[in-house]
LUMTIPA-642123 format. One line per 10 residues: number of its first residue (from 1); their letters; for each residue x, y, z of C-alpha. Coordinates in nm, 3 decimals, always signed. Example, Ala and Ser with C-alpha at 12.3 -4.5 7.8 and 13.67 -1.06 7.14 Angstrom:
# residues 2
1) AS) +1.230 -0.450 +0.780  +1.367 -0.106 +0.714
This chain:
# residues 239
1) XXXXXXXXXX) -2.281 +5.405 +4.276  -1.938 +5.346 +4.413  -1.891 +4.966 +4.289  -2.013 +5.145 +3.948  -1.682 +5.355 +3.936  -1.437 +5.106 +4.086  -1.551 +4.813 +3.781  -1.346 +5.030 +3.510  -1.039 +5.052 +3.720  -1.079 +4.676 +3.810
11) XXXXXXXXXX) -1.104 +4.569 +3.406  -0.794 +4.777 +3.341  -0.568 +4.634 +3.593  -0.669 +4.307 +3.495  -0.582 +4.407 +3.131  -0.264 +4.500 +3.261  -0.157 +4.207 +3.431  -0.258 +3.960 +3.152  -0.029 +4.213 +2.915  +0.247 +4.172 +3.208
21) XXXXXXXXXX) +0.225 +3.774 +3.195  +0.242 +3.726 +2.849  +0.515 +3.991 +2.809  +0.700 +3.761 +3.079  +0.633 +3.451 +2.940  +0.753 +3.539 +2.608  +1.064 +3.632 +2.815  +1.119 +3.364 +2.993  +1.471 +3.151 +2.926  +1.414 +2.846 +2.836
31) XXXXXXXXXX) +1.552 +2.580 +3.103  +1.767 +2.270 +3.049  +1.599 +1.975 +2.974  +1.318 +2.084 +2.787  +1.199 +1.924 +2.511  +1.377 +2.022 +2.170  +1.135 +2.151 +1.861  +1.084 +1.834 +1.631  +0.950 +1.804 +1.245  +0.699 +1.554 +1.150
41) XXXXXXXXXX) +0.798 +1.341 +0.865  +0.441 +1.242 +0.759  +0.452 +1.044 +0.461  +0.335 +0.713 +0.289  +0.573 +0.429 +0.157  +0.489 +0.245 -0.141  +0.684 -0.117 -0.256  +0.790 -0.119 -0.622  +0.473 -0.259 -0.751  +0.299 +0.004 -0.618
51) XXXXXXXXXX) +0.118 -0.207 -0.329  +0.154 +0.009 +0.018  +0.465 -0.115 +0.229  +0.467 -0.299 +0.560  +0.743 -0.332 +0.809  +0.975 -0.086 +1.008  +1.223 +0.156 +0.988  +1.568 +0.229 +1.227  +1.698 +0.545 +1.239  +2.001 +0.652 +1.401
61) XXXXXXXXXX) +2.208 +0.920 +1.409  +2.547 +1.116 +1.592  +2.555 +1.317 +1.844  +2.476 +1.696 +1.704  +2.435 +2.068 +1.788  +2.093 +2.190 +1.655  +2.178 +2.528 +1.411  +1.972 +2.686 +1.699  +2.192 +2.560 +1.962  +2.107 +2.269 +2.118
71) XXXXXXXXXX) +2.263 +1.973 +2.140  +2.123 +1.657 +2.085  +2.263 +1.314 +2.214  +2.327 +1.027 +1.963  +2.095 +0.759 +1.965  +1.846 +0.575 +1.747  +1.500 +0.487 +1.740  +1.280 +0.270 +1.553  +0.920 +0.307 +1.411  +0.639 +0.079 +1.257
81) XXXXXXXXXX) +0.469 +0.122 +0.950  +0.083 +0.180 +0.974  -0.184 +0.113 +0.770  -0.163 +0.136 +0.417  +0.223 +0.219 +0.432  +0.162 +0.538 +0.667  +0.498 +0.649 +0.813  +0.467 +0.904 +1.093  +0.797 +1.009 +1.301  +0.930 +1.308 +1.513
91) XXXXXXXXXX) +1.295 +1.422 +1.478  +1.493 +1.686 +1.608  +1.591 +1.936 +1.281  +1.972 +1.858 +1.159  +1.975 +2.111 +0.833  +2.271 +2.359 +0.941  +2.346 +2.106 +1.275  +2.753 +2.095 +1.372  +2.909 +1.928 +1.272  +2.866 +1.955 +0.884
101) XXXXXXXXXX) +2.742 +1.689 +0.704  +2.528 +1.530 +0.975  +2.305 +1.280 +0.877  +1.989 +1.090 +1.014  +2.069 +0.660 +0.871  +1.774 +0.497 +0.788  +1.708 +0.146 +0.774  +1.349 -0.012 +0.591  +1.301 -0.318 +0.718  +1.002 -0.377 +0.486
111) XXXXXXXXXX) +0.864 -0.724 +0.407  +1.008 -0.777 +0.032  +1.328 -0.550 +0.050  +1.575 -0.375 +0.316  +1.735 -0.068 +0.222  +1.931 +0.195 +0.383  +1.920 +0.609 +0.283  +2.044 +0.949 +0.434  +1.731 +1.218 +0.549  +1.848 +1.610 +0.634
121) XXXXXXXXXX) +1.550 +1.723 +0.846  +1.450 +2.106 +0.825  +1.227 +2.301 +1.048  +0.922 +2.318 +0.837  +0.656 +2.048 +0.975  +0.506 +1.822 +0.879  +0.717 +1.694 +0.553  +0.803 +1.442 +0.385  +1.052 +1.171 +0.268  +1.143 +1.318 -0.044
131) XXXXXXXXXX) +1.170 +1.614 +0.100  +1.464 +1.478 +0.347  +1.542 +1.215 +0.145  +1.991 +1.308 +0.079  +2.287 +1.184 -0.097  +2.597 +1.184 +0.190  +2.843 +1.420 +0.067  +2.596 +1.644 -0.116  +2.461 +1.854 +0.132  +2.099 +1.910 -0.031
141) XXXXXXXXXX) +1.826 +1.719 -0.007  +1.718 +1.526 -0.272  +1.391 +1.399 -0.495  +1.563 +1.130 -0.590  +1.298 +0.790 -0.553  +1.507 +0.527 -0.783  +1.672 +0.258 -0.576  +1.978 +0.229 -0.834  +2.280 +0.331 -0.763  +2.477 +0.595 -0.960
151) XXXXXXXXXX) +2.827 +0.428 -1.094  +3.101 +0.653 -0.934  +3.280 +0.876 -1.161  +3.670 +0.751 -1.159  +3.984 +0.956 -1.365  +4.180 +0.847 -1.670  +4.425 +0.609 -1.464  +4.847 +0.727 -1.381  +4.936 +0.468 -1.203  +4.996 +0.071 -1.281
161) XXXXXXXXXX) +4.759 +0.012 -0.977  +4.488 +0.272 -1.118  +4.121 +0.167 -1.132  +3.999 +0.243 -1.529  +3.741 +0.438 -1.634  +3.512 +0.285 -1.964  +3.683 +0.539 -2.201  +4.012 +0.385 -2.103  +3.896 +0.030 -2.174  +3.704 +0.141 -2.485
171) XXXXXXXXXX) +4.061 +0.334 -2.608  +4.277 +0.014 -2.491  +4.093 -0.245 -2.700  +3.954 -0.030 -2.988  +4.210 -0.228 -3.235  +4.187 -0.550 -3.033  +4.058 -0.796 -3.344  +4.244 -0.580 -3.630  +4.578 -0.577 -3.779  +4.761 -0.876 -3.733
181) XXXXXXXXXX) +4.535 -1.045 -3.551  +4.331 -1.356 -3.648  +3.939 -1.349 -3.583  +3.839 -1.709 -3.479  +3.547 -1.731 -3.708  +3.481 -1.605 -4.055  +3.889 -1.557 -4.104  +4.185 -1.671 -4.323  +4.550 -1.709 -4.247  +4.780 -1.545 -4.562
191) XXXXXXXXXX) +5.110 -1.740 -4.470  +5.256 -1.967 -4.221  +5.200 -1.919 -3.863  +5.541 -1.838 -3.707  +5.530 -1.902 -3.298  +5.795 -1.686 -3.061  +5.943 -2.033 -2.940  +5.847 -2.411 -2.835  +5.485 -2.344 -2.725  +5.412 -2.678 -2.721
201) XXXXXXXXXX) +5.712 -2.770 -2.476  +5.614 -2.405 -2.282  +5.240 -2.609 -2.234  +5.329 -2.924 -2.140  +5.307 -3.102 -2.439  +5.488 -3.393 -2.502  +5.633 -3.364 -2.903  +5.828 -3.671 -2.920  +5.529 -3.902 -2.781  +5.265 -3.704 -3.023
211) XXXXXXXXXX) +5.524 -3.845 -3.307  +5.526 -4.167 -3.184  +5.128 -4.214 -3.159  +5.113 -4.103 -3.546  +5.377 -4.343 -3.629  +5.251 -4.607 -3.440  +4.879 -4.538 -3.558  +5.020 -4.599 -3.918  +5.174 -4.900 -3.867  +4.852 -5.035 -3.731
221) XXXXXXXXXX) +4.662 -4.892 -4.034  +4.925 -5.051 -4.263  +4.826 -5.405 -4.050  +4.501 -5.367 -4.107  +4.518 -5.347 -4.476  +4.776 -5.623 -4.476  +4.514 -5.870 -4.300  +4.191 -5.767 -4.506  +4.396 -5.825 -4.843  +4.526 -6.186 -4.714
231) XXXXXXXXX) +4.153 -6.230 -4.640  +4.031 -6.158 -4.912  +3.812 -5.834 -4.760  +3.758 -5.647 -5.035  +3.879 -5.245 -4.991  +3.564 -4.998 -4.908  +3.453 -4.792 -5.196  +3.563 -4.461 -5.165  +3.213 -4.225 -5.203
C-alpha cells in the first residue's frame, strides 16, 4: 500500500525534472568554437550537351560575420563531383553577412570547360545552385544558367579618351559612303579628282623615275616596230 502512493509523486518529479532540463538546455549559451549552422547546396550539374558533368569545384571566400553573428574565417575548400553530376556541399550562410556584398567564388573544374561564378547562400537547406547562383554587384541571387556574358552598358563618350557606345559609332559613320565620297564598286567619278597636295611624293613615290620608265618603255616599243618592219614581220592584226 505505501509504494502504491509514493509511484504518483515519483512520476511527477520525474516529469518535472525532464521539463527543468529541457527548459535549461534551450537556455544554454552557446560556447566558442562550436560548429556554425551550414546550408546544403544539393544539386546536379549538367555540361552543355546535356550529358551529366564530371570534375571539381573550388570555392573560396573572405573572411565574414554571419547576419546572426558569427564570424567565419576566410578560407576555401574544394569538392568532387559524384555520380551522374551530383554536387553535394556544406557552407556557412552569407545572405545579410558584413561586410556587404560578400561572396562565396566558385571555380568548375569540369572535364570539357572551367568556369568561375558568385553563390549568396541563405539559411533555408538543402538548395540549390540556381538558387545561390549571383551576379557581384547585384545583391540578389539569380536564375540565370547561360554562360554568356552580358556586354557592359557604357555612356555617350565626353572625353577624347572616352570608350564609345554602338549608338555613337552607328551616329559617327551613318553618312560614311554618301556625299562626296566615292564607293569603290558600282560608282562613277563626275569630274577630275583634285588631291590636297603631292600624295605621291607624301607616299614615297618616285614621279620623275615613273616618267622615265614610260618614256623609256616607248622607245623600246618604237625599236621593236623598227626591227619587225626591216624584217619584214608583218604587223599583228588588230581583232
Amino acid at each position: 500500500m505505501l509504494d502504491a502512493r509514493r509511484r504518483p509523486r515519483g512520476r511527477f518529479f520525474y516529469c518535472l525534472l525532464s521539463i527543468l532540463l529541457v527548459w535549461a538546455v534551450a537556455h544554454t549559451p552557446v560556447l566558442a568554437g562550436t560548429a556554425a549552422v551550414t546550408t546544403q547546396v544539393n544539386d546536379v550539374v549538367f555540361r552543355a550537351d546535356g550529358a551529366p558533368a564530371s570534375g571539381a569545384i573550388l570555392i573560396s571566400w573572405p573572411a565574414f560575420t554571419t547576419s546572426s553573428g558569427a564570424p567565419v574565417a576566410a578560407g576555401s575548400k574544394s569538392a568532387l563531383l559524384g555520380t551522374g553530376g551530383t554536387l553535394v556541399v556544406d557552407l556557412v550562410p552569407n545572405g545579410s553577412a558584413n561586410p556587404a556584398g560578400t561572396y562565396y567564388t566558385v571555380v568548375f573544374q569540369l572535364d570539357d570547360v572551367v568556369r568561375t561564378e558568385y553563390w549568396v547562400v541563405g539559411t533555408t537547406s538543402p538548395t540549390t545552385i540556381g538558387a545561390v547562383r549571383t551576379t557581384p554587384g547585384s545583391a540578389t541571387a539569380s536564375q540565370m544558367v547561360s554562360r554568356h556574358s552580358v556586354s557592359p552598358t557604357v555612356p555617350s563618350p565626353m572625353a577624347s579618351t572616352d570608350a564609345v557606345n554602338k549608338a555613337y559609332v552607328d551616329s559617327a559613320v551613318a553618312s560614311v559612303g554618301a556625299g562626296s565620297f566615292v564607293s569603290k564598286s558600282g560608282d562613277a567619278m563626275a569630274g577630275p579628282l583634285t588631291l590636297p597636295g603631292d600624295v605621291a611624293s607624301a607616299n614615297g613615290v618616285n614621279v620623275v623615275l615613273d616618267a622615265q620608265f614610260v618614256a623609256d618603255l616607248k622607245a623600246l616599243i618604237q625599236a621593236i616596230e623598227q626591227y619587225a618592219k626591216s624584217a619584214g614581220i608583218p604587223k599583228p592584226a588588230m581583232k
